[in-house]
KOLZAKOL-790996 format. One record per residue: chain; residue in three letters; z, y, x of N, C-alpha, C in turn. Coordinates in steps of 0.05 Angstrom, whole numbers. Layout:
ATOM unit code   n_up n_north n_east  ca_up ca_north ca_east   c_up c_north c_east
ATOM    A  ALA      Z       Y      X      Z        Y       X      Z       Y      X
...
//
This chain:
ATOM unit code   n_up n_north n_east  ca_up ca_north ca_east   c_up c_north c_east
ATOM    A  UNK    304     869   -231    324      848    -234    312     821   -230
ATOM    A  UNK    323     802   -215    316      780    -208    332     757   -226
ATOM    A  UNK    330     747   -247    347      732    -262    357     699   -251
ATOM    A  UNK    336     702   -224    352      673    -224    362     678   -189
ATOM    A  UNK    371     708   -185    396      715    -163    432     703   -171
ATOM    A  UNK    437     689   -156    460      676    -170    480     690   -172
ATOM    A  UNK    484     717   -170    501      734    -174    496     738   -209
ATOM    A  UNK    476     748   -209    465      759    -243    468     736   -263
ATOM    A  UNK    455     721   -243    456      677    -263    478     685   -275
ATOM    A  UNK    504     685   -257    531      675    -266    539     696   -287
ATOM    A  UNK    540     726   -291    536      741    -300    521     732   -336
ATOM    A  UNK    487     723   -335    483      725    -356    504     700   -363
ATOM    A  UNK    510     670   -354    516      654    -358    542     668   -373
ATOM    A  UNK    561     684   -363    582      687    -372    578     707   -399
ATOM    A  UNK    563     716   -401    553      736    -424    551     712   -458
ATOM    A  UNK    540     698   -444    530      677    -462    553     661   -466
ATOM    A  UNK    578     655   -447    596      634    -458    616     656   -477
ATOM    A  UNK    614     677   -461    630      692    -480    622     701   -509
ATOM    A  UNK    599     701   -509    587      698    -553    599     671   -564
ATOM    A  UNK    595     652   -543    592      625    -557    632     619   -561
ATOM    A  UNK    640     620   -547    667      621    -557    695     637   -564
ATOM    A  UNK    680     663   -557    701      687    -567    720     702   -553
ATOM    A  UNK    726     684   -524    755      697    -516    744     694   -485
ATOM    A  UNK    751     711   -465    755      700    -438    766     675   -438
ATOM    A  UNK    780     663   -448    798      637    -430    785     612   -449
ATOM    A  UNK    775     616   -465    752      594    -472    733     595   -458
ATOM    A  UNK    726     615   -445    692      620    -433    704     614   -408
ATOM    A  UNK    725     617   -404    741      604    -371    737     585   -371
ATOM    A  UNK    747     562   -389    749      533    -391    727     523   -389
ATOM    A  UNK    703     532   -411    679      521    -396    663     522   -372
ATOM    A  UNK    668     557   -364    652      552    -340    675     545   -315
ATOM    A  UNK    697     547   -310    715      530    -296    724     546   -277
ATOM    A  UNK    724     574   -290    727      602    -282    756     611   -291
ATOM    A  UNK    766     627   -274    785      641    -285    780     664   -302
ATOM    A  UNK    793     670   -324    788      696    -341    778     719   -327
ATOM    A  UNK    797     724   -301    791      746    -302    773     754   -274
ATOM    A  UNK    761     727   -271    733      734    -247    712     738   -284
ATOM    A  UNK    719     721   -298    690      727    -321    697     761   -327
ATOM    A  UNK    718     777   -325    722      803    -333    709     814   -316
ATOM    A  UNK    712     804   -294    705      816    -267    660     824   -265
ATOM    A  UNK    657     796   -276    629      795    -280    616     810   -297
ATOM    A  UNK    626     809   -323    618      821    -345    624     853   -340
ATOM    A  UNK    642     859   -326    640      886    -318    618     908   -303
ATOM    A  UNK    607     883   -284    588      888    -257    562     885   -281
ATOM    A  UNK    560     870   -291    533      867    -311    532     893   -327
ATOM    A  UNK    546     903   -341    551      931    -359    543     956   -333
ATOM    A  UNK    558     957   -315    558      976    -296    520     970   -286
ATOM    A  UNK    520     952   -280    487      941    -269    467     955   -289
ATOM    A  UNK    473     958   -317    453      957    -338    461     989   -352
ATOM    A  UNK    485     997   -343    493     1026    -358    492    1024   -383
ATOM    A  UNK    505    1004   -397    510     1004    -424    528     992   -431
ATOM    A  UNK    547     999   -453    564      974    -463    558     945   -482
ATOM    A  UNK    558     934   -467    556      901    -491    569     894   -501
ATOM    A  UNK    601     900   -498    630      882    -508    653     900   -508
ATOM    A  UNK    661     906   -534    684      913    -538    706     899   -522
ATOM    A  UNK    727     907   -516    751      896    -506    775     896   -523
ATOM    A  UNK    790     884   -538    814      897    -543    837     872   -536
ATOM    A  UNK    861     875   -539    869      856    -530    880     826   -538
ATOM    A  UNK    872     828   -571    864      812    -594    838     798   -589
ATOM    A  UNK    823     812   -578    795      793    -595    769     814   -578
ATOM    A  UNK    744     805   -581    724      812    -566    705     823   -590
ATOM    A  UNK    693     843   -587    666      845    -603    645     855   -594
ATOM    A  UNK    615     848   -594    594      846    -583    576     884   -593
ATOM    A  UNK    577     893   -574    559      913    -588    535     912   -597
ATOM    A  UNK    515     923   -609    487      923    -628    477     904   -594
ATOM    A  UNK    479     928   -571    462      921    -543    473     894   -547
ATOM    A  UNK    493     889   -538    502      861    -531    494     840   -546
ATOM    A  UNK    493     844   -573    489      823    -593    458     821   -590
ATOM    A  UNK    433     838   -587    408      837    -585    403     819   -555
ATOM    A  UNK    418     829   -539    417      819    -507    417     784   -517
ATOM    A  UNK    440     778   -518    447      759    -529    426     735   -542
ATOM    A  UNK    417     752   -563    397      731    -571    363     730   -554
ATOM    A  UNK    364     747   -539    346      746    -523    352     728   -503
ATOM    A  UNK    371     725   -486    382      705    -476    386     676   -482
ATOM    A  UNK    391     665   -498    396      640    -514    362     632   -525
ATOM    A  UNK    343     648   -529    307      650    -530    303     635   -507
ATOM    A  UNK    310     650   -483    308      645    -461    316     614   -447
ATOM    A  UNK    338     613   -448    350      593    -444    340     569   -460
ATOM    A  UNK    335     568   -480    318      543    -501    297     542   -490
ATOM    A  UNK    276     562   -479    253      554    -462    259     536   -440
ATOM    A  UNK    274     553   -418    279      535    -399    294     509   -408
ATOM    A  UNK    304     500   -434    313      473    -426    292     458   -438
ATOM    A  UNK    268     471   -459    248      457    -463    227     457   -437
ATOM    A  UNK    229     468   -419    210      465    -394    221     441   -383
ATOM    A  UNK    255     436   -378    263      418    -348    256     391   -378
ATOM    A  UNK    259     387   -404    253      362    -410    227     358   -410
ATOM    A  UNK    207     379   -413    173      370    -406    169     368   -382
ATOM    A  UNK    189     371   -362    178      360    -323    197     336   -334
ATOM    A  UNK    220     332   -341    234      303    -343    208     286   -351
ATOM    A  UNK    205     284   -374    176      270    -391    161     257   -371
ATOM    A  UNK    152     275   -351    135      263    -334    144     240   -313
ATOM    A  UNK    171     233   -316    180      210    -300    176     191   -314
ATOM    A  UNK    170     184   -344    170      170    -365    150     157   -373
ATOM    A  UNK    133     183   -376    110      180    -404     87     180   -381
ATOM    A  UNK     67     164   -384     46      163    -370     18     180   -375
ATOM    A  UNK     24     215   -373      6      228    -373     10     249   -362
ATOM    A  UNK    -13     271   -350    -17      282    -341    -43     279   -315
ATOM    A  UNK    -36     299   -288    -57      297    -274    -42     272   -247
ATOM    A  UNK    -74     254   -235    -60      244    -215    -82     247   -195
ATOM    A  UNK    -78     252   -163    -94      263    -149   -104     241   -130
ATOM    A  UNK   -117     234   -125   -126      208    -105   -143     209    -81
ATOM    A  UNK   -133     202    -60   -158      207     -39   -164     180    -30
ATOM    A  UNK   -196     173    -35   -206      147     -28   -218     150      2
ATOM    A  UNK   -218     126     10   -245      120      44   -272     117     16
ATOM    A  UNK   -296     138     32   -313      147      15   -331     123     11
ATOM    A  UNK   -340      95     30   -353       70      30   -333      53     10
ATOM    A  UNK   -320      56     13   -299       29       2   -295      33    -19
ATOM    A  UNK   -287      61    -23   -280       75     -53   -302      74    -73
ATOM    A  UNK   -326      81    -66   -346       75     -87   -359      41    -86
ATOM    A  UNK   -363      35    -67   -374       14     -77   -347     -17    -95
ATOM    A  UNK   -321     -10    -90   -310      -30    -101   -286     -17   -114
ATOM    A  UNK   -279       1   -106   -251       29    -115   -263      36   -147
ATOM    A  UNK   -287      52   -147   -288       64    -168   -288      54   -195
ATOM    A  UNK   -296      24   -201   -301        0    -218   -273       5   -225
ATOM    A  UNK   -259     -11   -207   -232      -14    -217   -211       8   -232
ATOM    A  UNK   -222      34   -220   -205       64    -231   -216      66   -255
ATOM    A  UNK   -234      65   -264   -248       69    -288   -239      48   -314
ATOM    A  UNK   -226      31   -297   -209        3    -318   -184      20   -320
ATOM    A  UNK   -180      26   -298   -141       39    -298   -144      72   -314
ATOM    A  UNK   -171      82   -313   -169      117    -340   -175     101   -361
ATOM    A  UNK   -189      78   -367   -194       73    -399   -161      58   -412
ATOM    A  UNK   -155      46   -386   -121       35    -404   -105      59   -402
ATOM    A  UNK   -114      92   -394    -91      109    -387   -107     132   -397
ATOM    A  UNK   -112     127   -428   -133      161    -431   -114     188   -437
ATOM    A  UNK    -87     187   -425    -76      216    -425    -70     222   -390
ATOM    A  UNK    -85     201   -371    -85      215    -345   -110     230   -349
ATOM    A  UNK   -115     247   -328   -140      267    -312   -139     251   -286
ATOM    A  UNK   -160     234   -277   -158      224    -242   -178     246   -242
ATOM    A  UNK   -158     259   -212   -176      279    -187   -188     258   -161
ATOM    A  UNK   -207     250   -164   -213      236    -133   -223     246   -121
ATOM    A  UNK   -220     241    -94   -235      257     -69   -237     234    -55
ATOM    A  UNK   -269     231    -47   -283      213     -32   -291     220     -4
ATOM    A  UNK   -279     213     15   -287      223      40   -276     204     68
ATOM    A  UNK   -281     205     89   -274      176     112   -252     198    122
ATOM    A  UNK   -252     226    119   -228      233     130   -203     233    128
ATOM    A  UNK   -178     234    149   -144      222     136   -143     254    121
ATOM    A  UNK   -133     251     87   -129      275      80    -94     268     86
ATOM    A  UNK    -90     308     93    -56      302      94    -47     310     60
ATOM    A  UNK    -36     289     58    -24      279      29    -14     299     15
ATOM    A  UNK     12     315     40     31      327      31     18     352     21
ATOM    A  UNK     12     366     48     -8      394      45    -35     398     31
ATOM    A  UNK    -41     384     26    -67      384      15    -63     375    -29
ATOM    A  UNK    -37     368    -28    -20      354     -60    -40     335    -72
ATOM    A  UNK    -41     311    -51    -49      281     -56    -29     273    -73
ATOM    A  UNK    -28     256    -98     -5      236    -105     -4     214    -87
ATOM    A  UNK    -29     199    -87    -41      182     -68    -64     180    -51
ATOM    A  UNK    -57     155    -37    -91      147     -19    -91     123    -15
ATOM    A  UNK   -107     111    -13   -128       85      -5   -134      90     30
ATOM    A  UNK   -115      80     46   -121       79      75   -123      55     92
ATOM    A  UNK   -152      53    106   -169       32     121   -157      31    155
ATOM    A  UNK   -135      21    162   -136       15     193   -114       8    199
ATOM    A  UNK    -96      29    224    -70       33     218    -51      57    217
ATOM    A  UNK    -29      60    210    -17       83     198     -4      95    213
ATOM    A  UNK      5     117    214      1      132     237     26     155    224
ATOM    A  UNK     20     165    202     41      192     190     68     164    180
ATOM    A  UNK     86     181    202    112      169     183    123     181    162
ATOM    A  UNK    110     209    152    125      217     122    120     199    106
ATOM    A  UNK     95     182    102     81      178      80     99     134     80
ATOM    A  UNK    100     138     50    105      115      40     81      88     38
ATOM    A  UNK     83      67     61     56       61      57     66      32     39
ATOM    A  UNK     41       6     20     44       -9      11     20     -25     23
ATOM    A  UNK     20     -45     32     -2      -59      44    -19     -73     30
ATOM    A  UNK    -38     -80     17    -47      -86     -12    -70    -109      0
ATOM    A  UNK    -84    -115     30    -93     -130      40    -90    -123     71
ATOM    A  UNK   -108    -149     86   -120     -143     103   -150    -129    111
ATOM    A  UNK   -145    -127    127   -176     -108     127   -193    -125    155
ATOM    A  UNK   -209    -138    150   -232     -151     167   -248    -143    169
ATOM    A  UNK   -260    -133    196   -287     -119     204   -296    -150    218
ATOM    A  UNK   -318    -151    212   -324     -177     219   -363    -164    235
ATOM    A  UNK   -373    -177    238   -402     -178     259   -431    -193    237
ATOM    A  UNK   -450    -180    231   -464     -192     217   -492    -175    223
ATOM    A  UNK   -518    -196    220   -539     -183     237   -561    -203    212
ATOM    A  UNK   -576    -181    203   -604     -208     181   -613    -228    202
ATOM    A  UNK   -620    -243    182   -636     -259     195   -652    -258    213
ATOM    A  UNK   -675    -241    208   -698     -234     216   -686    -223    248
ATOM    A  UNK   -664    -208    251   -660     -204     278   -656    -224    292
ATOM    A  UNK   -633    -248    279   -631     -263     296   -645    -292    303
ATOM    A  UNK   -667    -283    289   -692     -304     291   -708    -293    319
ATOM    A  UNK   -716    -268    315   -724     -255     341   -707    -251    371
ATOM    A  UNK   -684    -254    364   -663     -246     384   -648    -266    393
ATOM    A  UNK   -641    -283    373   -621     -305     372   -594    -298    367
ATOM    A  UNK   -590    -324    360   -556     -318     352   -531    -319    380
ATOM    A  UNK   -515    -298    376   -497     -300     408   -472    -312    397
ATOM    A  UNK   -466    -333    425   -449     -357     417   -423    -348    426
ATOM    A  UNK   -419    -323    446   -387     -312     448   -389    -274    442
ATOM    A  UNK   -367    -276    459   -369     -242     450   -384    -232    474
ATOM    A  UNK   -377    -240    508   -396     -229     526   -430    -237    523
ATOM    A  UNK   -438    -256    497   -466     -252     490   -469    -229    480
ATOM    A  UNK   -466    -209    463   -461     -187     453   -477    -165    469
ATOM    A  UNK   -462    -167    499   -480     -140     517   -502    -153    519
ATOM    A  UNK   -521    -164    515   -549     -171     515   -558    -162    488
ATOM    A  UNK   -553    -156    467   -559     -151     441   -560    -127    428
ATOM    A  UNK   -577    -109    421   -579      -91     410   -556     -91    381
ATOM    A  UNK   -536     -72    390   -507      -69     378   -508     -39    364
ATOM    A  UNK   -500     -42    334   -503      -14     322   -480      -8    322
ATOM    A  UNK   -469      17    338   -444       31     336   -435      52    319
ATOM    A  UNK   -413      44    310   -406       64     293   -381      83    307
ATOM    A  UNK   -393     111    316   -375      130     323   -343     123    313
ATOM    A  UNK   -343     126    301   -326      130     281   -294     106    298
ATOM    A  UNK   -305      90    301   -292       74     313   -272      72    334
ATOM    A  UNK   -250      71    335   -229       82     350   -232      80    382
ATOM    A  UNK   -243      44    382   -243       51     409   -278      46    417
ATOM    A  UNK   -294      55    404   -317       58     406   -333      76    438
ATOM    A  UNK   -340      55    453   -363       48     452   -354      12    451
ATOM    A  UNK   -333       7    466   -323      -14     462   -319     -35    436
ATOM    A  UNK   -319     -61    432   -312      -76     411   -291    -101    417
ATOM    A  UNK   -264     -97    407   -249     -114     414   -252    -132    390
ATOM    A  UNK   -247    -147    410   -253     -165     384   -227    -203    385
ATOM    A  UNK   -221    -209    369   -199     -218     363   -201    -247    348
ATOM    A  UNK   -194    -274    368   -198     -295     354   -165    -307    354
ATOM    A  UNK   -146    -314    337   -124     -318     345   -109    -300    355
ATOM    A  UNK   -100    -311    392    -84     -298     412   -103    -292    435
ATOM    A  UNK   -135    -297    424   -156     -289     446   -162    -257    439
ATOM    A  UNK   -163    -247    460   -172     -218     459   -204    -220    481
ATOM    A  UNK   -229    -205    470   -243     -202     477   -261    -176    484
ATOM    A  UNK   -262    -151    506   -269     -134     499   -300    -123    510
ATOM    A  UNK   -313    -114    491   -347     -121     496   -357     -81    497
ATOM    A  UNK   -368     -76    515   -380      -46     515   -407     -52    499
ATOM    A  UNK   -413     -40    479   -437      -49     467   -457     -19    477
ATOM    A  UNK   -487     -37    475   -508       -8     476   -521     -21    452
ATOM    A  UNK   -544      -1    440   -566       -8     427   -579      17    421
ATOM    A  UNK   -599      13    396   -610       36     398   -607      51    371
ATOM    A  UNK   -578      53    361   -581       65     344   -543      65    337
ATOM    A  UNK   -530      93    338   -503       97     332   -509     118    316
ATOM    A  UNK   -482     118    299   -477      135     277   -445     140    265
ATOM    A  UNK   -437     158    259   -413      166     242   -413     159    213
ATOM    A  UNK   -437     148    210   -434      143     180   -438     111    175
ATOM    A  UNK   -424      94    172   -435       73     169   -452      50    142
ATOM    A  UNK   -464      73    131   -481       60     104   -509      61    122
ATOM    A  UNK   -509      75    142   -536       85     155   -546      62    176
ATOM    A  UNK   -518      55    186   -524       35     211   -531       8    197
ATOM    A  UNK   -515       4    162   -513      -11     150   -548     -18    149
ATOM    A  UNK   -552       3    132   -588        2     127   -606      -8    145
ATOM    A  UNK   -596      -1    172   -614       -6     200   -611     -38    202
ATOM    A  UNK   -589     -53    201   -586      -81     200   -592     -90    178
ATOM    A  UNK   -600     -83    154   -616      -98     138   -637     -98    151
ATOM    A  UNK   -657     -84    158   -682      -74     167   -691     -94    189
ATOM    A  UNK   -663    -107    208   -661     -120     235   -657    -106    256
ATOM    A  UNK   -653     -89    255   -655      -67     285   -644     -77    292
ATOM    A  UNK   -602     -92    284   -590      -99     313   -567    -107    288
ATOM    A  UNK   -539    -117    307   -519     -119     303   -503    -106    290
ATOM    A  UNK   -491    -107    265   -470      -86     258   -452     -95    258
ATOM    A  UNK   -416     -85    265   -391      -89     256   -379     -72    235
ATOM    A  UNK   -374     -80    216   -360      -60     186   -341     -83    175
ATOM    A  UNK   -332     -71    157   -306      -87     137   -328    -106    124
ATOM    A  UNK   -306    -129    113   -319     -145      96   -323    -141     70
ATOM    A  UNK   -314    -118     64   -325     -113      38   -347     -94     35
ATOM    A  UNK   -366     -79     65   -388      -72      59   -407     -92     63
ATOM    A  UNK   -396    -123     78   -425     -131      82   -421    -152     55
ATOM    A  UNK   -407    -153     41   -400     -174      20   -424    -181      3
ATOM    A  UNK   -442    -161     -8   -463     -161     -25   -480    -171     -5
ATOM    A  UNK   -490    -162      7   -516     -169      29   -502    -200     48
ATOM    A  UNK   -490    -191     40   -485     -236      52   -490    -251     33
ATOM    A  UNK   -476    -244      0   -478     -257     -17   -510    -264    -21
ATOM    A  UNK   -525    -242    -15   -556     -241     -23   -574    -259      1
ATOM    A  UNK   -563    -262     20   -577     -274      39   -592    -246     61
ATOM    A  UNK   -580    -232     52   -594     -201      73   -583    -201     96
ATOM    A  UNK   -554    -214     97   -538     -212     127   -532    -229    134
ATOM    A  UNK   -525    -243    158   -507     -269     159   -482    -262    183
ATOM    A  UNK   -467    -273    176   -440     -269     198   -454    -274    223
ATOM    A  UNK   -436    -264    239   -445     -266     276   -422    -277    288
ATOM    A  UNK   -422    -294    305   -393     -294     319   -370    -302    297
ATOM    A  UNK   -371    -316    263   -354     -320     247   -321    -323    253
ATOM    A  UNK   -314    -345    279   -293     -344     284   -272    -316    298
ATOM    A  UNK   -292    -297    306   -283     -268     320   -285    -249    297
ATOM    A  UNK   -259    -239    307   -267     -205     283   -248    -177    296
ATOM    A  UNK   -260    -159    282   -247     -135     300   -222    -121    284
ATOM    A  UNK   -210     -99    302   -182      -96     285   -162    -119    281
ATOM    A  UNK   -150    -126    303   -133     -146     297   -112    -137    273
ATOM    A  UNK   -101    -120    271    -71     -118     259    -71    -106    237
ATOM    A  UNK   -102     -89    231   -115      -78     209   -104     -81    184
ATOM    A  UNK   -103     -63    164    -95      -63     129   -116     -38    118
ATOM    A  UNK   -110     -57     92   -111      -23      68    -89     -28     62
ATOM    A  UNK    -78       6     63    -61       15      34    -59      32     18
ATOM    A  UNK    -38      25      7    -32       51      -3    -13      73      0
ATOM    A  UNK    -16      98      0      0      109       9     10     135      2
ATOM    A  UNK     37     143     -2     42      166     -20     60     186      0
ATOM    A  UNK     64     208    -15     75      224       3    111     221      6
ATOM    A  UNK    126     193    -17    155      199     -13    151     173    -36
ATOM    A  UNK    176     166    -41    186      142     -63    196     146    -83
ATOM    A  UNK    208     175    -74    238      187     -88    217     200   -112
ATOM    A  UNK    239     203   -142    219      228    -152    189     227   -158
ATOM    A  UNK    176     197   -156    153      200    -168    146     203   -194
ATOM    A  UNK    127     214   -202    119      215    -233    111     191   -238
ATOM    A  UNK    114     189   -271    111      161    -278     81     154   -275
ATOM    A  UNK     68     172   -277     37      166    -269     27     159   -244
ATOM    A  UNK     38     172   -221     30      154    -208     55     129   -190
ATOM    A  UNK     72     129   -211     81       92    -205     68      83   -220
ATOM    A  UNK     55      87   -250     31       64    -251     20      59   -245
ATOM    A  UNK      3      84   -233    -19       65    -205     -5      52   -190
ATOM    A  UNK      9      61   -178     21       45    -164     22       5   -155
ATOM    A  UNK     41       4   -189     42      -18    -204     23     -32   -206
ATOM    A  UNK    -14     -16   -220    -30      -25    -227    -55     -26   -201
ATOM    A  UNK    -56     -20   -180    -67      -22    -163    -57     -45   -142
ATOM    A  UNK    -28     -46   -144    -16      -70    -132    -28     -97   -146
ATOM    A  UNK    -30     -94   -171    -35     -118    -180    -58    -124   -186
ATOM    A  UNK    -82    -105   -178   -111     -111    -171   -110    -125   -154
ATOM    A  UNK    -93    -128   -129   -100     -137    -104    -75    -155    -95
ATOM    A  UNK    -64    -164   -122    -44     -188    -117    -56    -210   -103
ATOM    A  UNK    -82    -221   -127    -94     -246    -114   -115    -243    -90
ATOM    A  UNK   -107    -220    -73   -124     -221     -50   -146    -202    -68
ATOM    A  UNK   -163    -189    -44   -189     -179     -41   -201    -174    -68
ATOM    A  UNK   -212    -149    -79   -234     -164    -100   -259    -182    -83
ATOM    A  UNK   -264    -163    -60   -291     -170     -48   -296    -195    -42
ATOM    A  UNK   -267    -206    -37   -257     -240     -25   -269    -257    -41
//
């Protein structure tokens, strides 16, 4: 027996209006049934189960031992399920439970994780699941609540919120460009040992973007990678040129380890982070407080800014 086949549903449903008010044509009125489709049901249920539940007479109804035991087994039942649908209601409300997050794995630790760790201590009845990685997780299939996404967007299921811009900007130590010199456009660039990051859409190339100037530069050097904390390392060191977001070179500028290249040019014209969920409709209240509370990390612009 399958209890929630809507043949049987209607069946127990009618079993149950008929305890609760006594007569077919009361148990009609509520369920909005005629008497004698509920005769009709309660018949097929007895015949289904080979027992009698309900006297008939043409006065009045009485429940047999079966029926009356059925019965309260049913209404057990039924109190569960309506204490289940108000503990999934709850969760549109009350700000706990689990919330699942997928970060960009550079960005997310060095400036992401600070801030989450502010948003579980104001929220100690969430569980954050994070997953740190540069790959696009699919939100839906994979049961993301959210993500933190670096470029541009691409899945139209997903609900996106734009929370900055995202600037990849050019920065090389000192020490390189004391040996090398500093290049005063973007076609100085192919003379310059340039650290590429695979990863990069239109990589081997670097467009690069001042205003309504478009500039596009094939870089070589001697050193590319998919990971860019690695290429990062190599341009402390001086090897060459790096292009990354401004919030990996943010510390090492601040320190004097990097200096901008080319300041007025930067790559990714149209570039964002956001955020992004799998729908609008129907979210749990947990994660519209991130939501809420991640928007308003990055009201006043950037932390890194």
């Amino acid at each position: 027996m399958d209890p929630f086949d809507s043949r049987q549903a209607d069946e127990l449903a009618t079993l149950l209006a008929l305890f609760t008010h006594g007569s077919f044509a009361a148990a009609g009125r509520q369920l909005q049934r005629h008497p004698s489709l509920l005769s009709k049901r309660l018949s097929a249920m007895e015949q289904r189960l080979g027992i009698r539940l309900v006297e008939r007479t043409t006065r009045q109804l009485r429940f047999t031992d079966e029926g009356s035991r059925l019965v309260e087994r049913l209404q057990h039942a039924a109190n569960l399920i309506s204490d289940a649908e108000r503990e999934a209601a709850q969760g549109a409300t009350q700000v706990r439970g689990r919330l699942r997050l997928a970060l960009p794995a550079n960005l997310g630790r060095l400036w992401l994780s600070p801030m989450l760790a502010e948003f579980a201590l104001a929220n100690p009845q969430v569980t954050l699941e994070i997953e740190y990685a540069e790959r696009f997780v699919d939100l839906v299939a994979e049961g993301f609540d959210a993500a933190i996404r670096i470029g541009e967007l691409a899945d139209s299921r997903l609900v996106a919120r734009k929370l900055c811009e995202h600037r990849r900007i050019l920065c090389a130590s000192p020490a390189y460009l004391q040996r090398c010199g500093q290049p005063t456009s973007p076609a100085d660039l192919a003379q310059h040992n340039c650290l590429g990051f695979t990863g990069l859409r239109s990589f081997p190339q670097w467009q690069l973007y001042r205003e309504d100037e478009l500039h596009s530069v094939k870089i070589q050097g001697s050193m590319q990678s998919n990971d860019n904390e690695a290429l990062l390392g190599a341009a402390r060191a001086g090897v060459g040129i790096i292009a990354g977001g401004d919030w990996m070179m943010k510390r090492d500028m601040d320190s004097g380890g990097l200096v901008r290249v080319l300041a007025q040019w930067q790559l990714d014209h149209a570039a964002g982070i956001y955020l992004v969920r799998p729908g609008a409709r129907f979210n749990s209240a947990v994660t519209n407080a991130f939501k809420h509370w991640i928007e308003l990390q990055f009201s006043k612009g950037a932390p890194w800014r």
